[in-house]
N, C-alpha and C positions, 0 to 999 in steps of 0.2 A: 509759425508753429502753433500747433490746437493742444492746448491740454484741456482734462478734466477736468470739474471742480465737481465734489459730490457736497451735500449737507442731510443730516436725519436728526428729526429730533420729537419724543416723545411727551405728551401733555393729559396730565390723570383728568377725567371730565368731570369728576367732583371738584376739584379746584376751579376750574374756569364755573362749573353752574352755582358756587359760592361768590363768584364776582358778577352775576347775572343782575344784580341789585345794585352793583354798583357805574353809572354814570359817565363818569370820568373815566374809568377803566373802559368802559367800552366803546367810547369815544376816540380814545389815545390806539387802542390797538387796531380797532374794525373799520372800517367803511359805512357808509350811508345802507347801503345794500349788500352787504355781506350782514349786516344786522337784519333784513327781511328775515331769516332762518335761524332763529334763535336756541334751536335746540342747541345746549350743551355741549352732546356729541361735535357737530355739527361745526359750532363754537371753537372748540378745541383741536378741530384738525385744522384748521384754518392759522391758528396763534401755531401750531406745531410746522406749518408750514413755513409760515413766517420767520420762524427760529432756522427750521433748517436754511431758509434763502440766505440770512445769514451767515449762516454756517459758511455756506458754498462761495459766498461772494468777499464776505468780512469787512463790508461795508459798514458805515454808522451814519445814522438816521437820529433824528429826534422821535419820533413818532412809529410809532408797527403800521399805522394807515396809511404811511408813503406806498406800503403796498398791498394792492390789491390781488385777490384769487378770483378768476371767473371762470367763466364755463364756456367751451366751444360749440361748435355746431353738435358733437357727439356726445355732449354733456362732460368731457371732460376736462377738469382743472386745469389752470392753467396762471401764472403771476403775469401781473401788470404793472410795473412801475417804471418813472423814468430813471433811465440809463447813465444820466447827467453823472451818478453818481460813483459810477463804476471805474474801476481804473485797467479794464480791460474790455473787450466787446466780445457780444454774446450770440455764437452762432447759431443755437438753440439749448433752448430750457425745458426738462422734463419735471413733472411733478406727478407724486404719487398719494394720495391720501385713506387712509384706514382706519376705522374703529373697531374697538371689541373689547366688553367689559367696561370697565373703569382705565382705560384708556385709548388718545388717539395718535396718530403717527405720521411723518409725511417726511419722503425723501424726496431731494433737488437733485437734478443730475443736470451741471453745463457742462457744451462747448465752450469756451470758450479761445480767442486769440491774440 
């Protein structure tokens, strides 16, 4: 049987460009190269996405850089972490990401089984 798992979740980008100076913080949450693109915005859809995977899966992790966001051949998002952690399998995963104003946004939509 397939059910849904959805997750959304909003992040103000004056908050994350206040943790911009901080090290550890962006250490714990980011990747190596998900820090190449430091804007803010940027910044914050990425941690909002994070949240939502969360959301969708209800996993626990030590760290937000067990997962990674990258980019497809169309350029568009897409998570990458391993699965070890799941207590379900995942027949596909959408990801949405958005900015506007003083905030950014990203909804997870699985499959999964």
């Amino acid at each position: 049987m397939q059910v849904v798992k959805t997750g959304i979740d909003i992040c103000q980008i004056s908050r994350i460009k206040k943790l911009l100076d901080k090290p550890s913080f962006l250490q714990r949450v980011f990747t190596a190269a998900e820090l190449e693109d430091k804007r803010p915005e940027h910044l914050a859809a990425l941690f909002a996405a994070k949240e939502a995977f969360f959301k969708a899966t209800q996993i626990k992790l030590q760290k937000l850089n067990e997962i990674e966001i990258k980019k497809d051949k169309n350029a568009r998002p897409y998570l990458s972490f391993n699965p070890k952690n799941l207590k379900f399998k995942i027949s596909s995963c959408d990801l949405s990401l958005s900015h506007d104003g003083d905030c950014a946004v990203a909804c997870v939509v699985i499959l999964a089984e």
